[in-house]
ZAMARGU-4260 file (C-alpha; in steps of 0.2 Angstrom, whole numbers, plus 5000, padded with zeros to 4 digits):
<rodrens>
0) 4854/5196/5075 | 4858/5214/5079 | 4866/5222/5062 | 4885/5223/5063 | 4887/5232/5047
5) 4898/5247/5041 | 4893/5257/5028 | 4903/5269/5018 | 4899/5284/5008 | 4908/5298/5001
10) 4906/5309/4986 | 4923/5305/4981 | 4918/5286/4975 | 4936/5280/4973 | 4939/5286/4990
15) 4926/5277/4997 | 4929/5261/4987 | 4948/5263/4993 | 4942/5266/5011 | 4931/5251/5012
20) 4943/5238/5003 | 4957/5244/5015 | 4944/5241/5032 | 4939/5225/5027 | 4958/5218/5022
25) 4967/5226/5035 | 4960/5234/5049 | 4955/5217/5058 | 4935/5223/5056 | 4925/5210/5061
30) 4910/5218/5055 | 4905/5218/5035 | 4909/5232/5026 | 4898/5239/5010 | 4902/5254/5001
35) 4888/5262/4995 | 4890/5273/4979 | 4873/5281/4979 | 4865/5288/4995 | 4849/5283/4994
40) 4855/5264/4992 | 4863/5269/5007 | 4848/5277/5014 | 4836/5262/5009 | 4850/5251/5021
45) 4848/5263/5036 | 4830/5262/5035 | 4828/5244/5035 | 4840/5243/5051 | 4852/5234/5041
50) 4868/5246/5045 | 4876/5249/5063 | 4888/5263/5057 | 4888/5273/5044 | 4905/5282/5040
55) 4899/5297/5026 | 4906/5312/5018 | 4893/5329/5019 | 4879/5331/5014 | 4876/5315/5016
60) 4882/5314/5034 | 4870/5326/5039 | 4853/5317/5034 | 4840/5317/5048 | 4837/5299/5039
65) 4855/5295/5049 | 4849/5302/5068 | 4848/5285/5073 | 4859/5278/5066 | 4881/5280/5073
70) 4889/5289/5062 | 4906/5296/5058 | 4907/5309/5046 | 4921/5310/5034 | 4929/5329/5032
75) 4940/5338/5022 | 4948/5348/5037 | 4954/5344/5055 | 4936/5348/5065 | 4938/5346/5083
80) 4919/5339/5083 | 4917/5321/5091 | 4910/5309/5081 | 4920/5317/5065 | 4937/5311/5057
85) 4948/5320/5043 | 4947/5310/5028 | 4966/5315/5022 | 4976/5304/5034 | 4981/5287/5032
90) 4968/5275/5034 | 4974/5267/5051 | 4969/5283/5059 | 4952/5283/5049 | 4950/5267/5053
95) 4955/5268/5073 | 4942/5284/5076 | 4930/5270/5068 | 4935/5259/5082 | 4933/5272/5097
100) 4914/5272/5092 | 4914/5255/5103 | 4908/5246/5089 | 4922/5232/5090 | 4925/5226/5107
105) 4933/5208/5115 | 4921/5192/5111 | 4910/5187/5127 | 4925/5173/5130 | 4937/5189/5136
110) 4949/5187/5122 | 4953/5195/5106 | 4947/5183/5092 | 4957/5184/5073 | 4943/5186/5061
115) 4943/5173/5047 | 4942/5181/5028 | 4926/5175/5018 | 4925/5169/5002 | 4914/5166/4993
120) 4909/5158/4976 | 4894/5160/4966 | 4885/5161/4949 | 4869/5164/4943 | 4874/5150/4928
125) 4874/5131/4930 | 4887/5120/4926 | 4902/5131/4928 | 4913/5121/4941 | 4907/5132/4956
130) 4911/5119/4969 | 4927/5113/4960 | 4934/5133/4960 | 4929/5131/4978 | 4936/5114/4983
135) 4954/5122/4972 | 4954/5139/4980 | 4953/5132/4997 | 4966/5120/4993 | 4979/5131/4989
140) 4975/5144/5002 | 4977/5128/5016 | 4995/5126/5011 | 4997/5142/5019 | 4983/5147/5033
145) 4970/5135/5042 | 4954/5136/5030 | 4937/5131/5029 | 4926/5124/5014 | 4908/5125/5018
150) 4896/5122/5002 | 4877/5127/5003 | 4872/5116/4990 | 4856/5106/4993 | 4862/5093/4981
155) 4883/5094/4981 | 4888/5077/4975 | 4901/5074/4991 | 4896/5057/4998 | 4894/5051/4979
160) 4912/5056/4972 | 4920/5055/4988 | 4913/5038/4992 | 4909/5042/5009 | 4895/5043/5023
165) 4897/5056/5035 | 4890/5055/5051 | 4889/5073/5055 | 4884/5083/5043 | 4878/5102/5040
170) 4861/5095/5042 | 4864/5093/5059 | 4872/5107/5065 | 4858/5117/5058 | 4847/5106/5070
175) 4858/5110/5084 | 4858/5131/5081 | 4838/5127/5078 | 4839/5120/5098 | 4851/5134/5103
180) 4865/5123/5105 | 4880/5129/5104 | 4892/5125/5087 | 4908/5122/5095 | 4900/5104/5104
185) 4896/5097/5085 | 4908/5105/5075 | 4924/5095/5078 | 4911/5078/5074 | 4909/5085/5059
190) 4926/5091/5051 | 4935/5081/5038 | 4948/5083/5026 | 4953/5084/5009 | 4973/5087/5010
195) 4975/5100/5021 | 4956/5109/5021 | 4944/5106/5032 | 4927/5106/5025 | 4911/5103/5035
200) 4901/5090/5024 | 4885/5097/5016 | 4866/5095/5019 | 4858/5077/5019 | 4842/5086/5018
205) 4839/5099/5006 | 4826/5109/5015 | 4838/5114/5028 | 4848/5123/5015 | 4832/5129/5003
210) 4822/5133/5016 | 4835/5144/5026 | 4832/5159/5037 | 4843/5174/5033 | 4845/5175/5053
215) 4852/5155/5053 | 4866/5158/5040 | 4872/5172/5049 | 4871/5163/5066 | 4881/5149/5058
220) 4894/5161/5049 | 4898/5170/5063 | 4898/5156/5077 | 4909/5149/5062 | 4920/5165/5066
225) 4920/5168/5084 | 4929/5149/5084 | 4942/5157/5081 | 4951/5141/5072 | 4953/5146/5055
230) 4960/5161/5043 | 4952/5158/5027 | 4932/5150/5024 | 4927/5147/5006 | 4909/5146/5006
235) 4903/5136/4988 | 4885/5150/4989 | 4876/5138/4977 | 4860/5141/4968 | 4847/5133/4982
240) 4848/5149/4992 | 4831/5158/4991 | 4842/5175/4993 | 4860/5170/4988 | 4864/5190/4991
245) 4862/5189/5008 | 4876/5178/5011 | 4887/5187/4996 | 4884/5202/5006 | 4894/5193/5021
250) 4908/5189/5012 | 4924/5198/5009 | 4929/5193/4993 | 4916/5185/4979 | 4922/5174/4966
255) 4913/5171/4949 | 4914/5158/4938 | 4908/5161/4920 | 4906/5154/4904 | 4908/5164/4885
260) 4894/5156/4875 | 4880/5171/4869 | 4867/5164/4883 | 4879/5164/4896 | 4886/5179/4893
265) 4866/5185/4892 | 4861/5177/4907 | 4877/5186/4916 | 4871/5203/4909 | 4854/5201/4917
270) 4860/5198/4933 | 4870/5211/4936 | 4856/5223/4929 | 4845/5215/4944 | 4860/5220/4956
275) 4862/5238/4953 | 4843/5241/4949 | 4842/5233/4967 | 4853/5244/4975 | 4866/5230/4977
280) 4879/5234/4965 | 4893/5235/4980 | 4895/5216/4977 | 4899/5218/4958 | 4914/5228/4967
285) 4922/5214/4976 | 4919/5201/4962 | 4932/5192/4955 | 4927/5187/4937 | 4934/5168/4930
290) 4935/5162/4915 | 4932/5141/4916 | 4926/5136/4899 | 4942/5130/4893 | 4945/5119/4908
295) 4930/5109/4900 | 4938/5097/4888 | 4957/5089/4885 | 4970/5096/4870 | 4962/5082/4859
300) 4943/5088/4860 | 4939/5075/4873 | 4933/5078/4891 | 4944/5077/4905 | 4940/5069/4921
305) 4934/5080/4937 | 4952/5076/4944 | 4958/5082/4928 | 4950/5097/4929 | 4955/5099/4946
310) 4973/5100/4942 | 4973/5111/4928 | 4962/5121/4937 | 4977/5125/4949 | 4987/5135/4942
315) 4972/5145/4936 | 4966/5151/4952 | 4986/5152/4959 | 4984/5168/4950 | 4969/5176/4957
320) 4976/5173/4973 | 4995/5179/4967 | 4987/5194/4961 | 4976/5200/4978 | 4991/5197/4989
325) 5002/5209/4976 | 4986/5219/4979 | 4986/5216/4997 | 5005/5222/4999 | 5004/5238/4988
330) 4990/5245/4997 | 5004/5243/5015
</rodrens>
């Protein structure tokens, strides 16, 4: 798949993060935006073919690393140059000069298609409700937009607590992609409900998700996207990804559900060292962090069921998502 991907760089870091967060929230970018913070993360990207634009401040801009590579350099005055944009303007200029580089154009159907918001959860601990946050979170973002729940677990428990068989599963879409078949034939077999979210029912074999080509999750995200059907997916990232960054790297917003005890917190710790020494730290910056220890057990020091947990988990995650729309409307 031919790299969609917008990358920004800009000596002033807060600009840049700013920059990025408002291109991915509200410029109707289809493509994955990264904010790099250190050019030669950016530069390591460039190389290994992973970034169709690059939108950088001087020096930076000027890197013979960048000739071929699109570029759109950020300045500090109003140059006439093409290809150049002045950074002190609002950010719907910015972010229409990024647009007159022809990287967005009408989907091969000749219509305009409403790119859905991803979402997705993961952590590199066990046992800390990652498929419940998910199963919540899209819940509550149904009531108001047509969402998606899609969970890349190889073992995620659906057919056991839901008491049900499925006779269309992600398992089988994966086969139809692997025949060049085209998703929109097998995906309406294959939704279900759970209230008013649609979730397409896991894996029956595991090796279709351990055992998962970078390339095919793209392929299924954005055939997922070019549907056009929903506003919101909530992808439950698992730990049976070989590279669970390459699809956390796809998503808008990533969701984090943590635990407090000393190994946790350790574990937690070691993790985010790997990002940054990897030169991935970007997606520290658009992780949500959840605390979901105390959800584990009832006023009296007994457990509480999974629908128990559910519930209180609800009003929990009403405020993560309270919070980013308040965040969403003062950046307007």
């Amino acid at each position: 798949m031919r790299s969609d991907l917008v990358a920004v760089w800009d000596e002033d870091r807060d600009y840049a993060a700013r920059l990025s967060e408002y291109l991915r929230r509200h410029a109707g970018c289809p493509s994955r935006v990264v904010c790099y913070e250190e050019p030669e993360h950016l530069r390591a990207a460039v190389e290994a073919g992973r970034v169709a634009v690059a939108m950088a401040g001087r020096p930076v801009a000027d890197s013979p690393w960048l000739d071929h590579t699109a570029v759109l350099t950020l300045t500090e005055t109003r140059e006439a140059a093409a290809g150049t944009v002045c950074k002190y303007q609002p950010a719907a200029q910015v972010a229409r000069a990024l647009m007159e580089l022809g990287l967005w154009r009408e989907q091969e159907r000749g219509t305009a298609v409403r790119c859905a918001r991803l979402r997705g959860i993961y952590s590199p601990l066990g046992g800390c409700m990652k498929t419940s946050l998910g199963l919540v979170m899209g819940s509550l973002l149904a009531e108001e937009s047509s969402c998606l729940f899609i969970s890349l677990e190889a073992h995620s428990g659906f057919r056991t607590l839901f008491e049900r068989q499925y006779p269309v599963d992600l398992s089988d879409l994966f086969a139809l992609m692997r025949r060049d078949g085209d998703l929109a034939d097998g995906l309406p077999g294959a939704l279900q409900s759970f209230g008013r979210l649609r979730y397409i029912p896991p894996v029956i074999w595991p090796e279709d998700v351990r055992e998962a080509e970078k390339a095919e999750l793209e392929k299924l995200l954005s055939a997922l996207l070019r549907l056009g059907q929903f506003e919101e997916i909530v992808i439950d990232v698992g730990q049976d990804l070989a590279r669970p960054e390459e699809v956390l790297g796809l998503c808008d917003r990533i969701y984090r559900p943590e635990k407090d005890d000393a190994f946790s917190r350790a574990k937690l710790a070691e993790y985010d060292a790997y990002l940054h020494d990897s030169g991935q730290e970007e997606l520290l910056l658009r992780t949500e962090h959840i605390e979901l220890g105390e959800l584990t057990a009832d006023g009296c020091g007994g457990s509480l069921s999974q629908w128990q947990r559910w519930e209180q988990m609800v009003p929990l995650v009403r405020r993560v998502l309270d919070r980013e729309e308040q965040g969403d409307a003062g950046d307007d």
